[in-house]
C-alpha positions in Angstrom: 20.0 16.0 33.8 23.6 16.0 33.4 25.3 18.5 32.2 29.3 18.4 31.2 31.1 21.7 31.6 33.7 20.3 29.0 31.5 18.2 26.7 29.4 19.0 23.6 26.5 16.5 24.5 24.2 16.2 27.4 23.3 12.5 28.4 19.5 12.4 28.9 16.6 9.8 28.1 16.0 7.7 25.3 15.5 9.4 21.8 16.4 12.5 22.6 20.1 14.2 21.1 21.2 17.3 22.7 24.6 19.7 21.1 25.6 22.4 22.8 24.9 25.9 21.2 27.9 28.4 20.8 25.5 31.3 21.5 22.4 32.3 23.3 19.0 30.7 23.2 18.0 34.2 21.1 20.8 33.9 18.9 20.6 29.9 18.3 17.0 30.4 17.5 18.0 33.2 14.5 20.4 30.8 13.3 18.1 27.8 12.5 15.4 30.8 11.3 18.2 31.5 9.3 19.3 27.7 8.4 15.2 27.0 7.6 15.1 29.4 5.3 18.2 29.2 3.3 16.8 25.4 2.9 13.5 26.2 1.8 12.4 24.2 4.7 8.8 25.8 6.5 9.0 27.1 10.0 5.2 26.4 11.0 5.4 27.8 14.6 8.4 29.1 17.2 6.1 28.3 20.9 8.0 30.5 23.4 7.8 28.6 26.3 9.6 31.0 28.7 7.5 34.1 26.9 4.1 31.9 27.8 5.7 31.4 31.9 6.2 34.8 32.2 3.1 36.0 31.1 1.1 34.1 34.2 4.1 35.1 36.3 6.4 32.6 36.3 9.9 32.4 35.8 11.7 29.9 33.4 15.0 30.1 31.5 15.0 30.7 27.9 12.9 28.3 26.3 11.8 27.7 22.6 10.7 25.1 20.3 10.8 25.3 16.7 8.3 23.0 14.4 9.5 22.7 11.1 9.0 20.6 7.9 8.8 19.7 4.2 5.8 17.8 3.0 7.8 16.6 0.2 10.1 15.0 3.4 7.5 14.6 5.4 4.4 12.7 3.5 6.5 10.1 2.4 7.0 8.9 6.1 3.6 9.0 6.9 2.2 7.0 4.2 5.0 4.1 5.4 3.8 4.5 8.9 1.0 6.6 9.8 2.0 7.2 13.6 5.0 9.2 12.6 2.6 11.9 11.9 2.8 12.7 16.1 5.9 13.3 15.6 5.8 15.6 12.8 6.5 18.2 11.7 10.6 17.8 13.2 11.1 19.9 15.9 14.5 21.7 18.0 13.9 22.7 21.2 16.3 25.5 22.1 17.1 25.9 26.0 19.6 27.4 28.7 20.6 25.1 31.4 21.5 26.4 34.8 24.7 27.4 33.8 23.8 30.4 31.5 24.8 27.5 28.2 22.4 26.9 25.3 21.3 23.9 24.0 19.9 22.5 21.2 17.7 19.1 21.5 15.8 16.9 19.3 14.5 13.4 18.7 17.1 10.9 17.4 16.3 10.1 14.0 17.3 6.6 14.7 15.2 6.9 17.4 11.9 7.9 15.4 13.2 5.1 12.9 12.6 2.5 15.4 9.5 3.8 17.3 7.2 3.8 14.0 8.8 1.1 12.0 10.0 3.3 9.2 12.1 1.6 6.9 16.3 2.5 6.7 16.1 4.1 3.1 13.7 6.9 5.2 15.7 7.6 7.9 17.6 10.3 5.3 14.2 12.0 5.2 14.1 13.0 9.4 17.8 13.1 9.6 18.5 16.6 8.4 17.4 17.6 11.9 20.8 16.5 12.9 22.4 18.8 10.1 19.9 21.6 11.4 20.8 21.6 14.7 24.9 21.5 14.0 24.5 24.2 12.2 22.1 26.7 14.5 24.7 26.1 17.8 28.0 26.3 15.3 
């Protein structure tokens, strides 16, 4: 992985964006709590992945993924292209990098557009993730 000391994005594989957070993993993660439910969008399940290394003794760096949704978003998509459905609920995956930096990453809407064959007039309907995740590392 690269990571740019100066830069706000992190160049990785295909489909996946990453921002850099202006806070800690902890406090990224309470803004987009925060963010979710200001929207009225459902958080379904935070998975602590660092919380889970630790507790069969292993160490790993502040961790977390966020699944979130709105069927009202979300059914839509999946009656257009059933496959979408492993790729929902959206999901943010909050991190630190080896520097002590947050990040916050996600699939490329444009990216999910392509892999199922969703049509452009959805793409608004995955594409708040984007919005989300500007506004958790702001």
């Amino acid at each position: 992985m690269a990571s740019g000391s100066s830069k706000e994005a992190l160049v990785v594989g295909k489909g996946v964006n990453h921002k850099l957070s202006h806070h800690s993993v902890e406090q990224t993660v309470q803004n987009l709590k925060n963010v979710l439910q200001s929207k009225g969008i459902t958080l379904f399940a935070v998975v602590d992945h660092s919380g889970e290394a630790e507790k069969v003794g292993m160490k790993m760096r502040p961790t977390k993924l966020l699944i979130f949704g709105s069927p009202k978003a979300g059914t839509p998509l999946m009656l257009a292209a059933p496959s979408v459905a492993i790729d929902l609920p959206l999901k943010i995956l909050v991190w630190e990098d080896a520097q002590g930096k947050a990040w916050v990453s996600y699939n490329s809407p444009e990216y999910l557009k392509e892999r199922h064959g969703l049509p452009q007039e959805m793409l608004q309907n995955i594409a708040v993730v984007e919005i989300l995740a500007a506004l958790a590392a702001e």
